[in-house]
VOMARRO-950445 format. One record per residue: residue number from 0; y, z, x of N, C-alpha, C, O, CB in turn. Coordinates in Angstrom, 1 decimal, always signed. Glycine has a CB too. Example, Ala and Ser with C-alpha at 12.3 -4.5 7.8 and 13.67 -1.06 7.14 Angstrom:
<recs>
@resi 0	nv -5.7	nw +7.8	nu +13.2	cav -4.5	caw +7.8	cau +12.3	cv -3.3	cw +7.8	cu +13.2	ov -3.3	ow +8.5	ou +14.2	cbv -4.5	cbw +9.0	cbu +11.3
@resi 1	nv -2.2	nw +7.1	nu +12.8	cav -1.1	caw +7.1	cau +13.7	cv +0.0	cw +7.9	cu +12.9	ov +1.1	ow +8.0	ou +13.4	cbv -0.6	cbw +5.7	cbu +14.1
</recs>
This chain:
<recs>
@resi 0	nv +10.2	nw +16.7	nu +5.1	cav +9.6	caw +15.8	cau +6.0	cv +8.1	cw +15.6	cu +5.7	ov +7.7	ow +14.4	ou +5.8	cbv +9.8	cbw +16.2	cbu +7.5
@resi 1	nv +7.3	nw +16.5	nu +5.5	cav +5.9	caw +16.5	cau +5.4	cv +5.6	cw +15.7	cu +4.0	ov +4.4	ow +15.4	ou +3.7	cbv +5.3	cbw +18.0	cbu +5.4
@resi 2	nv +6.8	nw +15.5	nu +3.2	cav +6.2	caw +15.2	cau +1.6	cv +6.6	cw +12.8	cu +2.5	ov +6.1	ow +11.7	ou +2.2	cbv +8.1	cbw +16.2	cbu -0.7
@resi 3	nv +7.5	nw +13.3	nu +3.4	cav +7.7	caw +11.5	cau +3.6	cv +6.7	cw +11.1	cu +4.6	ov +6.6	ow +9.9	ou +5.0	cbv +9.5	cbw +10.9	cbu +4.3
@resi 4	nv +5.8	nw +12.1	nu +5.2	cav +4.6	caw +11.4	cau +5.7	cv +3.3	cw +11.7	cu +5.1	ov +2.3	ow +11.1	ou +5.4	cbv +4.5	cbw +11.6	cbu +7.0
@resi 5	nv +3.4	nw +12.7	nu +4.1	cav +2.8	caw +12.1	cau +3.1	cv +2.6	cw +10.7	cu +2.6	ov +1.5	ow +10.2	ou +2.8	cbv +3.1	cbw +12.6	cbu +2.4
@resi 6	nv +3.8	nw +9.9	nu +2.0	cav +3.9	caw +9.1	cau +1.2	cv +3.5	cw +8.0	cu +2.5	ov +2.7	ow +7.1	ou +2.2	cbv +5.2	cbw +9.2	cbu +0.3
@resi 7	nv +4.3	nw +8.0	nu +4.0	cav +3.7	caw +6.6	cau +4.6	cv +2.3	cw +7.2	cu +4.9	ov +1.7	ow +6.5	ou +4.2	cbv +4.7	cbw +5.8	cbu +6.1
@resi 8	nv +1.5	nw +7.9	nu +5.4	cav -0.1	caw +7.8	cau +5.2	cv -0.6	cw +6.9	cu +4.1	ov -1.3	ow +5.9	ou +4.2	cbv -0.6	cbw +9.3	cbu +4.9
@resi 9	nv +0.1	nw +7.8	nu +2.8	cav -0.8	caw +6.7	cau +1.4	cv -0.5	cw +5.4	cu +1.1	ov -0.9	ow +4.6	ou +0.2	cbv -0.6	cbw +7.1	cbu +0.1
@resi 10	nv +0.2	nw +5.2	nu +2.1	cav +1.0	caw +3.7	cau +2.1	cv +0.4	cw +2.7	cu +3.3	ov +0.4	ow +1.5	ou +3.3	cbv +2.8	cbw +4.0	cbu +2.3
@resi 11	nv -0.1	nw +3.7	nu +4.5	cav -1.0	caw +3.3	cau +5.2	cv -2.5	cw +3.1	cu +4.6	ov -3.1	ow +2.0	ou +4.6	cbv -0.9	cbw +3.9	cbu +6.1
@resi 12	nv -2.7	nw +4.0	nu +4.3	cav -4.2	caw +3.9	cau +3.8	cv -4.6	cw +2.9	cu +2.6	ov -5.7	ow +2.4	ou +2.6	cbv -4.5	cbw +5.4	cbu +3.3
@resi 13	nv -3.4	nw +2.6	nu +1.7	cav -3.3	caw +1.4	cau +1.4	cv -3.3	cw +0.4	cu +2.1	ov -4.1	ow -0.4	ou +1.8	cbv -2.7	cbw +1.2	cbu +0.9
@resi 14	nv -2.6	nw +0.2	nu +2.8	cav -2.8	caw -1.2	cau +3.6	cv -3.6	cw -1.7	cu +4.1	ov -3.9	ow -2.8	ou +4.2	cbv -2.4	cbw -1.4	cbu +4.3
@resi 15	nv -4.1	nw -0.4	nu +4.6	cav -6.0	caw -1.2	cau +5.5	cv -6.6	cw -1.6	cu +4.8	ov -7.1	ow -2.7	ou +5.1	cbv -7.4	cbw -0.3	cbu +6.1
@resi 16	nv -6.6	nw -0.9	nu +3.1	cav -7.6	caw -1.9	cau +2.2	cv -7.3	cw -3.0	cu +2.1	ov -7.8	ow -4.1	ou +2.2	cbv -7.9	cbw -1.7	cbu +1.0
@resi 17	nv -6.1	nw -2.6	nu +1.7	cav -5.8	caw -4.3	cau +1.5	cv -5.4	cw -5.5	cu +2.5	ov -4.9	ow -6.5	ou +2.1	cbv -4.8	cbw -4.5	cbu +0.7
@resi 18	nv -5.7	nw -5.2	nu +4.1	cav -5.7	caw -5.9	cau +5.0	cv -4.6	cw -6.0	cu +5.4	ov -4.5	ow -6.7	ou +6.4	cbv -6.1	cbw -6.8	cbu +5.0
@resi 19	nv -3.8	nw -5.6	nu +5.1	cav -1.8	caw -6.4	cau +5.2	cv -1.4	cw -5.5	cu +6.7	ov -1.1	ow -4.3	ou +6.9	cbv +0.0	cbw -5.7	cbu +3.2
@resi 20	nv -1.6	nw -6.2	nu +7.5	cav -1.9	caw -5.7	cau +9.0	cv +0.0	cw -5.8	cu +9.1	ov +0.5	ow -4.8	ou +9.5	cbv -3.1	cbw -7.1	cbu +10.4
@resi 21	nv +0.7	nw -6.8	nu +8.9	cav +2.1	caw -6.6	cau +9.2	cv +2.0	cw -4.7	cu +8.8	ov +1.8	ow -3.9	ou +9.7	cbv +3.3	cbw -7.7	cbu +8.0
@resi 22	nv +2.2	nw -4.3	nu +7.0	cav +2.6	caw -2.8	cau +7.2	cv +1.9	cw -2.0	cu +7.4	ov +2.3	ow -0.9	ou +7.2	cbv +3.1	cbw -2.1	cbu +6.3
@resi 23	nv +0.5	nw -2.1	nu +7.9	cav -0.2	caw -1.3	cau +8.7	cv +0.7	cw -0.9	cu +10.0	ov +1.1	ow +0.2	ou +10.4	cbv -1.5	cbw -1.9	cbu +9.1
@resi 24	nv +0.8	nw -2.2	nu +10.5	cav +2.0	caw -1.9	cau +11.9	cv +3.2	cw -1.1	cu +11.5	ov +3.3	ow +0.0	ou +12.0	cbv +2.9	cbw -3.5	cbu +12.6
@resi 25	nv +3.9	nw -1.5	nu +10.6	cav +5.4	caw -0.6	cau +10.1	cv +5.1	cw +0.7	cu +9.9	ov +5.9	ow +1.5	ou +10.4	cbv +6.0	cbw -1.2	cbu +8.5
@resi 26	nv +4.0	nw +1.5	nu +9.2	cav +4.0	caw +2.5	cau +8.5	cv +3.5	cw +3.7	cu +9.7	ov +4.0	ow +4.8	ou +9.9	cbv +3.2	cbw +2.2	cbu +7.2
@resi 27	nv +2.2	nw +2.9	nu +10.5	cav +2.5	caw +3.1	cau +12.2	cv +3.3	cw +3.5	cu +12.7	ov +3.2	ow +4.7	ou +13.1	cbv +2.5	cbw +2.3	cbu +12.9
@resi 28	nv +4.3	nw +2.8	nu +12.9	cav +5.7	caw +3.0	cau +13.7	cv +6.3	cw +3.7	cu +13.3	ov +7.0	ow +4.4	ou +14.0	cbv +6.5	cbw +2.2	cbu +13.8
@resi 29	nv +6.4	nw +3.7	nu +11.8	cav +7.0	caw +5.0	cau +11.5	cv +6.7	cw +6.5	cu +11.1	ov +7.5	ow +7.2	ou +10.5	cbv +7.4	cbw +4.8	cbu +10.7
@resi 30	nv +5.5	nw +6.8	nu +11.5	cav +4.6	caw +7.8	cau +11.4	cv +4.4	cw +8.5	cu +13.2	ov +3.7	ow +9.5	ou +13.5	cbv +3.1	cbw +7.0	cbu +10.5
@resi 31	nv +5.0	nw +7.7	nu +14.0	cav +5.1	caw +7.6	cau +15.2	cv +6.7	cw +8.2	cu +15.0	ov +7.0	ow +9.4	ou +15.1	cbv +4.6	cbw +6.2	cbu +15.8
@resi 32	nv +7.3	nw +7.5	nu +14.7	cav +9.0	caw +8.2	cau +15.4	cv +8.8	cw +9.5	cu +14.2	ov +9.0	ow +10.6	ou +14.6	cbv +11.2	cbw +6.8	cbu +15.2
@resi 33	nv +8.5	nw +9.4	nu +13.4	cav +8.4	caw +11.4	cau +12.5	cv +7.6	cw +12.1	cu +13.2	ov +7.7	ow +13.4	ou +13.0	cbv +7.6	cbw +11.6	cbu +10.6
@resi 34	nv +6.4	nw +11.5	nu +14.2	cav +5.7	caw +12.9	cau +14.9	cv +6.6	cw +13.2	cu +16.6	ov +6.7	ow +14.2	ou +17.4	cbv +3.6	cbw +12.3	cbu +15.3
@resi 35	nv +7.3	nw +11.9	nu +16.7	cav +8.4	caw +12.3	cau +18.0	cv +9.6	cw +12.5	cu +17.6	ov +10.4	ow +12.2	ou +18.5	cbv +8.6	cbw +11.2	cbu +19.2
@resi 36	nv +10.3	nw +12.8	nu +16.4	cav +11.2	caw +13.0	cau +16.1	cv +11.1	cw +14.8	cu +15.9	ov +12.0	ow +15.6	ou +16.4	cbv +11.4	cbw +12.1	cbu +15.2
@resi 37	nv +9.9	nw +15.3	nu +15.2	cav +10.0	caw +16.7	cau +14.6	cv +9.3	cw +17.6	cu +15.2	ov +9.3	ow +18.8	ou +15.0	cbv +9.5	cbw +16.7	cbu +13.2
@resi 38	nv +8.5	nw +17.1	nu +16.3	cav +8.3	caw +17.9	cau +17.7	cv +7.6	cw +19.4	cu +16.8	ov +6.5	ow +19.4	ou +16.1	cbv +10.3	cbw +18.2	cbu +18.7
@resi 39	nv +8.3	nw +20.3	nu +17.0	cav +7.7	caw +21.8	cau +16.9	cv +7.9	cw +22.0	cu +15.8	ov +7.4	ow +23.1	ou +15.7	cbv +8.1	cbw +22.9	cbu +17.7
@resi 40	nv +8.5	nw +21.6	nu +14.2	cav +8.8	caw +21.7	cau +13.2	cv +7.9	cw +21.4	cu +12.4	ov +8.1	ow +21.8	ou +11.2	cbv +9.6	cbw +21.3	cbu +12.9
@resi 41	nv +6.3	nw +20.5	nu +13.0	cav +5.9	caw +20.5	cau +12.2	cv +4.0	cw +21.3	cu +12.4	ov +3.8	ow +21.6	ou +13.6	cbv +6.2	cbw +19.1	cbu +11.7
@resi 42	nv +3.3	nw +21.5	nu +11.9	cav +2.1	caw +21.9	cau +12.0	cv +1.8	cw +22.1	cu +13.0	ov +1.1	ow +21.0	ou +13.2	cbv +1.3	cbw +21.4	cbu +11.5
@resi 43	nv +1.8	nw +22.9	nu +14.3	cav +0.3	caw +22.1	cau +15.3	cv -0.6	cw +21.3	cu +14.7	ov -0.4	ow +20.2	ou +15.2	cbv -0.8	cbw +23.2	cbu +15.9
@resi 44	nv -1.7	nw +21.1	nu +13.9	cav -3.0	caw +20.8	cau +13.5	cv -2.1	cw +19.6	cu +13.2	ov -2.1	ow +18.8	ou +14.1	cbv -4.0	cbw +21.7	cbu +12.2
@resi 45	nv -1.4	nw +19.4	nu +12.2	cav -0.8	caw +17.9	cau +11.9	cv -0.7	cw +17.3	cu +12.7	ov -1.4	ow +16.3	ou +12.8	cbv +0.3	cbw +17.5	cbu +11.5
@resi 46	nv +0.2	nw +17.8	nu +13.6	cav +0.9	caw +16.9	cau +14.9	cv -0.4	cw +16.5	cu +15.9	ov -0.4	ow +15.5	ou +16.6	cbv +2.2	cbw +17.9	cbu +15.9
@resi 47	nv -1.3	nw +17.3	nu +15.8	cav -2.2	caw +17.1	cau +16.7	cv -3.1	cw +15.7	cu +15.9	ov -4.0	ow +15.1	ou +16.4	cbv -3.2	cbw +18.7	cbu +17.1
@resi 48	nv -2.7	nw +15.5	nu +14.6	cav -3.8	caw +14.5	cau +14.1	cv -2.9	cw +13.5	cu +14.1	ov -3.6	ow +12.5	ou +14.1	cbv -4.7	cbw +14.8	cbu +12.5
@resi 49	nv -1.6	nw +13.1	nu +14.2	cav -0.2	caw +12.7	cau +14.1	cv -0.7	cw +11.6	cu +15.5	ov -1.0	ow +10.4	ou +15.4	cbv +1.3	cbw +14.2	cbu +14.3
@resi 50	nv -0.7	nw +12.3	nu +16.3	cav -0.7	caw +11.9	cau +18.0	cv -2.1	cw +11.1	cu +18.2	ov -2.2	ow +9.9	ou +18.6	cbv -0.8	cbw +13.5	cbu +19.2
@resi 51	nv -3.2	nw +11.9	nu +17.8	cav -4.0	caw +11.3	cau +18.0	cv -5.0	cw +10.7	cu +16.7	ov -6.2	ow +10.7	ou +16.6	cbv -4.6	cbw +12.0	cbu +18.9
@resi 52	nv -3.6	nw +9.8	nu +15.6	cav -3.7	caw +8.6	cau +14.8	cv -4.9	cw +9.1	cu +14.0	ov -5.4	ow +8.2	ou +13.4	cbv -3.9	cbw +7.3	cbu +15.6
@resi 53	nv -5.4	nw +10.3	nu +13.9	cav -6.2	caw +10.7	cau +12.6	cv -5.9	cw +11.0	cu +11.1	ov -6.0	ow +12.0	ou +10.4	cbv -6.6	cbw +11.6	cbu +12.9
@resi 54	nv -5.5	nw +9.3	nu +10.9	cav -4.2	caw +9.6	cau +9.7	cv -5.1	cw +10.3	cu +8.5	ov -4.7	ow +11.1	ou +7.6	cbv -3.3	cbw +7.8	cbu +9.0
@resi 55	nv -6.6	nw +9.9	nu +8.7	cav -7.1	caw +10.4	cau +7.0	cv -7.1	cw +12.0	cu +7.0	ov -6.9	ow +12.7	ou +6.0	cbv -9.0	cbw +9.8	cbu +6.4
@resi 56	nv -7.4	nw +12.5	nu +8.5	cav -7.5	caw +14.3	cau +8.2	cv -5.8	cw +14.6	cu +8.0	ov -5.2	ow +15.5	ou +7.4	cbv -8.2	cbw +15.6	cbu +10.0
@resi 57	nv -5.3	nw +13.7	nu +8.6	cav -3.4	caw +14.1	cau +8.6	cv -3.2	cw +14.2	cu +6.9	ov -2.5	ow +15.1	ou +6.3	cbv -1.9	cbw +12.5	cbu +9.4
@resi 58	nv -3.8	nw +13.4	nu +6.5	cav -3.4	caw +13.2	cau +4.8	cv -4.0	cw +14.4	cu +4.2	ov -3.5	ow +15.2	ou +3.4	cbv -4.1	cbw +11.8	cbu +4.0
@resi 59	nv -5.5	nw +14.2	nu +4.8	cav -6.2	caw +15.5	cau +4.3	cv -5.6	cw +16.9	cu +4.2	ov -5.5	ow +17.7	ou +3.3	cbv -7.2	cbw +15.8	cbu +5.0
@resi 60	nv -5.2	nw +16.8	nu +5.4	cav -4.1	caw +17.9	cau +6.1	cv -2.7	cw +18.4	cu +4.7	ov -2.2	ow +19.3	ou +4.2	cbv -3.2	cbw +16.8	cbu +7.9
@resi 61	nv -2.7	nw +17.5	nu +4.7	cav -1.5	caw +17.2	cau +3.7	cv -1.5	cw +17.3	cu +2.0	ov -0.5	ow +17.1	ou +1.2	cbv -1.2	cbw +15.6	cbu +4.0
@resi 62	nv -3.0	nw +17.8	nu +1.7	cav -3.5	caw +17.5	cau +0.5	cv -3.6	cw +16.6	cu +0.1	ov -3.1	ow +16.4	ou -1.0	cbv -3.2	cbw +17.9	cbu -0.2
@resi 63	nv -4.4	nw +15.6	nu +0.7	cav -4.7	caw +14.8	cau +0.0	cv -6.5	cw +14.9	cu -0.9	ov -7.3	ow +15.8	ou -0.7	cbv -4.3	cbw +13.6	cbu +1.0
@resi 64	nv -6.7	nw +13.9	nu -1.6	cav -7.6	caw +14.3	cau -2.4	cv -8.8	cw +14.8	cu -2.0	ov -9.6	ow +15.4	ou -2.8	cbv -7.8	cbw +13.4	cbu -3.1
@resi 65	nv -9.1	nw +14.4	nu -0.9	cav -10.3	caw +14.6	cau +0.4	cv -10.3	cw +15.8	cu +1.3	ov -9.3	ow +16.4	ou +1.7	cbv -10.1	cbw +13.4	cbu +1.5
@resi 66	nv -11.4	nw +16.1	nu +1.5	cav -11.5	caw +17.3	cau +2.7	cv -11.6	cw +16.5	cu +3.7	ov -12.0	ow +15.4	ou +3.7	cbv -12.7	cbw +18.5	cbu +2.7
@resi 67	nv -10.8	nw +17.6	nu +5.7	cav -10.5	caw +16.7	cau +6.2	cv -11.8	cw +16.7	cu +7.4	ov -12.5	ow +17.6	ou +7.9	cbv -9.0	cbw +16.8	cbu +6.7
@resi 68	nv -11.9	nw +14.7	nu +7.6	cav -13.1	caw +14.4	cau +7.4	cv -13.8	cw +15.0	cu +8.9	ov -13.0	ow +15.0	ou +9.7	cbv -13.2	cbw +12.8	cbu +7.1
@resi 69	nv -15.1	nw +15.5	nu +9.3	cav -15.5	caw +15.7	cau +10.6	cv -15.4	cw +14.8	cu +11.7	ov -16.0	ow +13.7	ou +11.7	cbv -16.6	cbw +16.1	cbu +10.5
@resi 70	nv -14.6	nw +15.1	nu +12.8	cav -14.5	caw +13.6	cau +13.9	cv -15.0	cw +14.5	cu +15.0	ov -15.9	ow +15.4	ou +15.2	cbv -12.6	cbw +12.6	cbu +14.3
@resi 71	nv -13.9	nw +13.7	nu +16.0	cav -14.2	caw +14.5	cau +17.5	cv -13.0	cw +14.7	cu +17.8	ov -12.6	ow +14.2	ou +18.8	cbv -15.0	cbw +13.8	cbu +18.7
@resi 72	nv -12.3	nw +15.5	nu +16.8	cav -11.2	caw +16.3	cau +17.6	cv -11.7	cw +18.0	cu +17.6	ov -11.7	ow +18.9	ou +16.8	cbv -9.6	cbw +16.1	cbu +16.7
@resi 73	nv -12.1	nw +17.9	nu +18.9	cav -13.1	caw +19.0	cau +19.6	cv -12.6	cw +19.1	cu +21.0	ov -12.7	ow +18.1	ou +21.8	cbv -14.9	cbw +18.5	cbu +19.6
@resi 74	nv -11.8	nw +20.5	nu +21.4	cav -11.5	caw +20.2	cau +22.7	cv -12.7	cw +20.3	cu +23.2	ov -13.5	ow +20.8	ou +22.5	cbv -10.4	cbw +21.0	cbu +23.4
@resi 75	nv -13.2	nw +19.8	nu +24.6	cav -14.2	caw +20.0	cau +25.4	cv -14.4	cw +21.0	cu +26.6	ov -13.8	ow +20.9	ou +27.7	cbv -14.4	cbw +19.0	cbu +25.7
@resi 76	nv -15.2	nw +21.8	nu +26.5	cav -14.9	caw +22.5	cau +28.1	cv -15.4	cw +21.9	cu +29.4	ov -16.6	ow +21.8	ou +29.6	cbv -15.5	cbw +23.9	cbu +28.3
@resi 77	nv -14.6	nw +21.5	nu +30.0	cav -14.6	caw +21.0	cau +31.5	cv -16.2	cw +21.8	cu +31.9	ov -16.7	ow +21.7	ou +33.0	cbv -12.9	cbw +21.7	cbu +32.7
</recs>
């Protein structure tokens, strides 16, 4: 499973460049039913970048060519 969201990430991340907003939406959607489909099977850290649509650390996550990048996925203390 982790090698087929591999492949729609890089298939997303293509698309932004190249604007094609239709499979931005598709690859979305489907990167969406593989993080509610595989539930506890896959990473915490993934799933947590999965959910909250941090596809470049997910890729990173994933080996992709990049280290994964600094955001604000930082829990906060109340």
């Amino acid at each position: 499973m982790n090698a087929d969201i591999k492949q729609s990430l890089i298939s997303l991340m293509d698309s932004i460049k190249r604007s094609d907003g239709p499979r931005v939406a598709q690859e979305m959607a489907r990167l969406d039913e593989w993080a509610a489909k595989a539930g506890r099977e896959l990473h915490p850290q993934l799933m947590h970048f999965l959910e909250k649509r941090s596809y470049a650390k997910a890729l990173a996550f994933l080996g992709g060519t990049e280290a994964i990048p600094a955001g604000a996925c930082v829990r906060r203390q109340p």
